[in-house]
C-alpha positions, 0 to 999 in steps of 0.5 A: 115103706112107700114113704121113701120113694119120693122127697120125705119132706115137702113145702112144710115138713113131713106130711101125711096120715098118722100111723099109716104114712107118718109112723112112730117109727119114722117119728123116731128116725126124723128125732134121731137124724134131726137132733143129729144134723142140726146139732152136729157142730156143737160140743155140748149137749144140744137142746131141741124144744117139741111143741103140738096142736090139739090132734090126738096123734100129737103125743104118739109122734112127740114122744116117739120124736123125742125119745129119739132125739135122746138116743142120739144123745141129745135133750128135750124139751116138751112144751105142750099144745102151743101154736107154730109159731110159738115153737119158732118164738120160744126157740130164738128166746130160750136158745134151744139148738131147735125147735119141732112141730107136730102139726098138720096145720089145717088139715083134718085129724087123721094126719099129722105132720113134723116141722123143724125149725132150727135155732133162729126159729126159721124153717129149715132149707132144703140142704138141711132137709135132704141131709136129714133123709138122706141120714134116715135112707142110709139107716143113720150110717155113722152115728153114734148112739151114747150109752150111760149118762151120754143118753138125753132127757126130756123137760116139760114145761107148762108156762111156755104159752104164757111166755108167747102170749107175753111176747105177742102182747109186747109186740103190738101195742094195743088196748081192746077195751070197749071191743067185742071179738069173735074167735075161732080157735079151729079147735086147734092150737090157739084155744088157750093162747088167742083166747086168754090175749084178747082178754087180757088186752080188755076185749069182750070175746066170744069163743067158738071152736075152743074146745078140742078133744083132739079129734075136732081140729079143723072139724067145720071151723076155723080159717078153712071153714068161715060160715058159722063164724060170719054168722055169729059175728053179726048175730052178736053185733061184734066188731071183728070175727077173727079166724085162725087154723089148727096151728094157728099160723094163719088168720083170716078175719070176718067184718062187722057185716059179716064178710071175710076179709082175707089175708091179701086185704089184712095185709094191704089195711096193715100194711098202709098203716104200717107204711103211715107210721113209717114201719113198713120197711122199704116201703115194701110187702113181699106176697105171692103171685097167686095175691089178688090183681087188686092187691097189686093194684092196692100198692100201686095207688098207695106207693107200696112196693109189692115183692112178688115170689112163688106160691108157699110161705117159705119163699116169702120169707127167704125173700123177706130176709133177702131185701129186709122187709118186715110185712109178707104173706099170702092171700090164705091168711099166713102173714110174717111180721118178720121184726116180731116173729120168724114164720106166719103168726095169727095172733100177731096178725090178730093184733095188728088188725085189730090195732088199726081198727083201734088207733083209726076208729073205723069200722073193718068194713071201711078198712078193707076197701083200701083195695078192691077183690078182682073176681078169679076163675081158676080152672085146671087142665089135666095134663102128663106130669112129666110135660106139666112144666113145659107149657109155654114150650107150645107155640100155641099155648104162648100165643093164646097167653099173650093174647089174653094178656093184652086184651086185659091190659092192666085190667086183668091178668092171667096166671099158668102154674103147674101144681107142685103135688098133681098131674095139672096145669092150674089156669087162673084169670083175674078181671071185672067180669066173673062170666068172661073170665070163666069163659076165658079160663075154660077155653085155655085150659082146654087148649092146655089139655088137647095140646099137651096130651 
């Protein structure tokens, strides 16, 4: 299995083409050394919760998952196709020892990917991880298999979605009456939970991409794909367009002009709103360093201090925990109301942009201009993977940063990151002026490329 070479887990569980990378069988093992480790201080028979997005491999690794998870003795409970983050909900509310996702979130059909939660509904540290694989690599040494009535069960519950749309309803006090919505369900998780909210709140919806047959999720539609949705939000003069992926953990939103607003501009207009009824925890929202410069900019002028962490959502939250922030996210639509829920939420993201719209009577054009898109170039130098973190250690490369960064002087920024998957170095420049920043990324990342080789 060529799996086993590198790190099994990556930045959001087990990835990778289902049946081919990501087998039933290694399903299976990730049951058996999951439900062990997660569940190897109780005394009692631990619980673990499943839940899946629409793609048609979800049964195939749910059950496999399952099946080991009862091999090792412990119980299931199978809740269907529901969102991400209703598994972290559900997980903290019925106090399951921990919760599984069978999602590959936005990619394409052919892969799948497992996602553990543990029993606060929070996404696993690393420790937790390697334990895990480290069970499976040893060829689970030590465990025990029960036999008899030591064997677990499998539940399946239908009602668990009713359960998150209740809870997301709860949560942000809003009524859509008189509103016409547009969603995109990505033909993903969301088609049922999204759809049934708004309606039940009193929104006039307009459904597209809600019909998965678990071969379409993600198929030209969702937050990856926003032209049809930017389209029919103004052919039908809606209000708002919302966009979510096949998870469902992220949204990015359309205006009633049909312009994206992303997740940088959703978390600024939330945010201040936030701030002004006095919710926004320490003044504060946690984002990456790959947010917009006018993000940054945005909480300068409107007294919100803006955390900074690296690139992918579980440091966010790590963050968000440390310093007792409720509001992190980052610019692709993934965005943590940590009082409500313990990872990316779109429904609740959908709410609480809605709500804004509602409780200030302006349209979502007007909202977003609470800060101002800089233009990015991004442009990346191909460069050895072993030296691709060491860039800075040239003497030239440094230079040619810093003089970048005081010709921009708070005008512009540069941003060198090496990418976590690829042989790259990833040069991204934010100012004014698109033509000059292109240039400039062009040419560092050039310099980059000839000097690293």
């Amino acid at each position: 299995m060529g799996i086993e070479m590198s790190r099994l887990f990556g930045t959001d569980g087990v990835r990778g083409v289902a049946n081919e990378e990501l087998t039933p069988q290694l399903a299976m093992q990730l049951g058996q050394a999951g439900a062990y480790v997660l569940t190897k201080e109780n005394a009692h028979k631990p619980t673990i919760m499943v839940g899946c997005d629409t793609r048609i491999s979800g049964d195939m690794l749910a059950n496999a998952l399952m099946a080991g998870a009862c091999s090792v003795g412990a119980n299931a409970v199978y809740v269907g196709v529901v969102p991400t983050p209703a598994v972290a909900y559900l997980t903290r509310k019925y106090k399951v020892d921990a919760g599984v996702v069978i999602s590959a979130s936005h990619n394409t059909v052919e892969f799948n990917g497992i996602k553990f939660f543990d029993g606060n509904g929070y996404k696993l540290p690393d420790s937790l991880e390697d334990e895990i694989e480290t069970l499976i690599n040893s060829d689970m040494q030590g465990v025990k298999f029960p036999i008899g009535t030591g064997v677990g069960k499998i539940k399946y519950r239908t009602d668990a979605r009713e359960e998150y749309i209740n809870h997301a309803m709860k949560a942000v006090n809003v009524d859509l009456r008189g509103m016409k919505i547009v969603l995109d369900c990505a033909e993903g998780a969301s088609y049922y939970t999204s759809v049934e909210t708004m309606k039940e709140l009193g929104a006039e919806v307009v459904a597209i991409h809600n019909n998965p047959d678990g071969t379409n999720i993600n198929a030209n539609c969702g937050s990856t794909h926003m032209e049809e949705l930017q389209a029919r939000v103004v052919y039908e003069k809606a209000q708002v367009g919302l966009a979510f992926d096949g998870d469902a953990d992220r949204l990015l939103a359309v205006d009633e002009l049909g312009n994206i607003v992303d997740g940088d501009q959703i978390m600024a207009l939330v945010g201040n709103h936030m701030k002004q009824q006095g919710k926004l925890k320490q003044d504060t929202i946690v984002a990456t360093v790959m947010s917009n410069l006018g993000f940054f900019i945005m909480g300068e002028q409107n007294g919100i201090h803006i955390e900074q962490t690296k690139v992918g959502d579980r440091y966010v939250l790590e963050r968000m925990k440390e310093i007792g922030a409720s509001l992190g996210g980052e610019q692709s639509g993934h965005v943590i109301f940590l009082d409500e829920n313990t990872t990316g939420d779109g429904l609740l993201s959908a709410l609480h942009l809605l709500q804004v719209i509602v409780e200030t009577g302006k349209p979502l054009s007007e909202l977003k201009k609470i800060m101002e898109v800089m233009p990015q170039a991004l442009v990346n130098a191909k460069v050895p993977n072993h030296k691709k973190e060491k860039y800075m250690d040239y003497p030239e490369i440094a230079e040619a940063i810093d003089e970048l960064n005081r010709k921009f002087a708070g005008e512009g920024r540069v941003l060198i990151r090496p990418s976590g998957t690829e042989p790259l170095v990833r040069v991204m420049i934010e100012g004014k002026d698109q033509n000059m920043i292109e240039a400039e990324a062009k040419k560092l990342a050039e310099l980059i490329q000839n000097i690293m080789l």
